[in-house]
C-alpha positions in Angstrom: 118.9 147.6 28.3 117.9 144.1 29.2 120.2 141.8 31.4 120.9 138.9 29.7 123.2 135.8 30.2 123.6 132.2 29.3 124.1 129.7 32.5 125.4 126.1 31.7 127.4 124.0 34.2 130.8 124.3 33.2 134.0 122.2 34.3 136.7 123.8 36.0 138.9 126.2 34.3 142.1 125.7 35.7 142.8 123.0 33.1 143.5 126.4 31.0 147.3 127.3 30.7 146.6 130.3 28.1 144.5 133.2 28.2 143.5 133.7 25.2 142.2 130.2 24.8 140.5 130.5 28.3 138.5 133.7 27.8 137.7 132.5 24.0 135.7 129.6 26.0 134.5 131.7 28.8 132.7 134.1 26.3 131.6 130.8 24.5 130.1 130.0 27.2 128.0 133.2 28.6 126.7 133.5 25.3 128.7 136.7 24.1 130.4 134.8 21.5 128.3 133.2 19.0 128.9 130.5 16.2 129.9 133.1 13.9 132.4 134.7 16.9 134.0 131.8 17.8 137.3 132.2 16.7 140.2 134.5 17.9 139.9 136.5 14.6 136.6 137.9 15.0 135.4 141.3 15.9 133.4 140.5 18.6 136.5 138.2 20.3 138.9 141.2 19.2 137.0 143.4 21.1 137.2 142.0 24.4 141.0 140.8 23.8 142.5 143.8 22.3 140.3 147.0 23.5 138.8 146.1 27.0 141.9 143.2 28.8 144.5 144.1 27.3 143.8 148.2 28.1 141.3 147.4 30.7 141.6 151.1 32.3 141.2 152.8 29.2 138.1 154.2 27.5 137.5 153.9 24.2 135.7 155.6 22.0 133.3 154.4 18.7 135.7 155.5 16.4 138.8 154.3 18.1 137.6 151.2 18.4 136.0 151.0 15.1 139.7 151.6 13.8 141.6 149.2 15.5 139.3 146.1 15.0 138.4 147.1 11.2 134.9 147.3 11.4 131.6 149.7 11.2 129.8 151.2 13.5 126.9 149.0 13.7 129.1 145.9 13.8 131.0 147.6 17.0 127.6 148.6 18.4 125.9 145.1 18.0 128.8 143.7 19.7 129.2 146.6 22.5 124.8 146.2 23.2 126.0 142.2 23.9 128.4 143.1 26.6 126.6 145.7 28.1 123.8 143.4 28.2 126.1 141.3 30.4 126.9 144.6 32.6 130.4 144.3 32.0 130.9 147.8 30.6 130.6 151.0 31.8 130.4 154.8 29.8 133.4 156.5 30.9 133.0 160.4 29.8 136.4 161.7 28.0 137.5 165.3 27.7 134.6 167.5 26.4 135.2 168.5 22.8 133.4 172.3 22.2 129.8 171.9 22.8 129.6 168.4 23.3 131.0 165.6 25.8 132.6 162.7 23.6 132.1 159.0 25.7 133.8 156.2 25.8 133.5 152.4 27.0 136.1 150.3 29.4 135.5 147.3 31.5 133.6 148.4 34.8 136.5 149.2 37.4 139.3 148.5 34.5 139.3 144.8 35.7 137.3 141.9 34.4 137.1 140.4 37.9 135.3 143.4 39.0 133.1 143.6 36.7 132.1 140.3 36.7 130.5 141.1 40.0 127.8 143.4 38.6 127.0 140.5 36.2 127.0 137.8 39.3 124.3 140.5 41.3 122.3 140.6 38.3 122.2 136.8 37.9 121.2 136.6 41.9 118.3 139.1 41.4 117.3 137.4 38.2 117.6 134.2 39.8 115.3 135.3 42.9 112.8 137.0 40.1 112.4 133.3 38.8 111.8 131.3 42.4 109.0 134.4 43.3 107.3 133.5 40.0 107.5 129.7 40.8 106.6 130.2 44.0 103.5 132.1 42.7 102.3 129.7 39.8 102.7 127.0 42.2 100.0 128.5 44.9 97.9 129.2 41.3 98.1 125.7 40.9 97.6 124.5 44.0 94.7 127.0 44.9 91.5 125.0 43.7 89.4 126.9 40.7 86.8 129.4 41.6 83.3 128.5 41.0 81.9 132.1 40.9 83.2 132.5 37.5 85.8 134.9 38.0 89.3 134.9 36.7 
């Protein structure tokens, strides 16, 4: 799965007195919640807030989660590929049913400030991915055209 993050220059967050209005803005902001998520009441707020902070040690699994937030599958799913796209999440294997392994999802470490970590290494490599290919259309541009014809 692809990493993927929004970066904007934010202002301080210590102006934040509750939680709840705090991480709302903070998801706002990496691009997990979207227009349609922006408000306390939706899934993909719900998600975070009531399955992965509030119980951040605990696994969940699909149906579990599907129950307490009220929603299908693919809804849960769409909103689970967004976070793991941030590399928040981590598959935690439950007790094996008869002939099958049943999985589960939690915050990586049970603690969003651990987690957040895996997302800040992918920024860093993403980040140096971006200077390298700068720094390489910028000796293209600099280098002067061939005249043999070549590309």
């Amino acid at each position: 799965m692809p990493f993927e993050i929004i970066l904007r220059y934010t202002p301080p967050f210590n102006a934040y007195t509750d939680p709840d209005e705090a991480l709302q803005e903070f998801l706002r902001l990496i691009g997990y919640l979207r227009e349609e998520d922006a408000t306390r009441d939706s899934v993909a707020y719900r998600l975070v807030r009531e399955c992965f902070t509030k119980n951040s040690g605990r696994a969940w699994t699909i149906e579990e989660m599907t129950a307490v937030l009220g929603t299908t599958k693919p809804t849960l799913y769409r909103h689970l590929n967004r976070l793991k796209a941030l590399d928040v999440l981590e598959e935690a294997p439950l007790d094996k049913e008869v002939g099958k392994a049943r999985k589960g999802y939690r915050l990586r470490y049970g603690n969003l400030a651990r987690a957040w970590d895996f997302t800040e290494a992918n920024i860093g490599n993403a980040l140096k991915r971006y200077r390298e290919a700068v720094d390489h259309i910028q000796g293209l541009l600099d280098t002067p055209p061939s005249t043999s014809g070549k590309k």
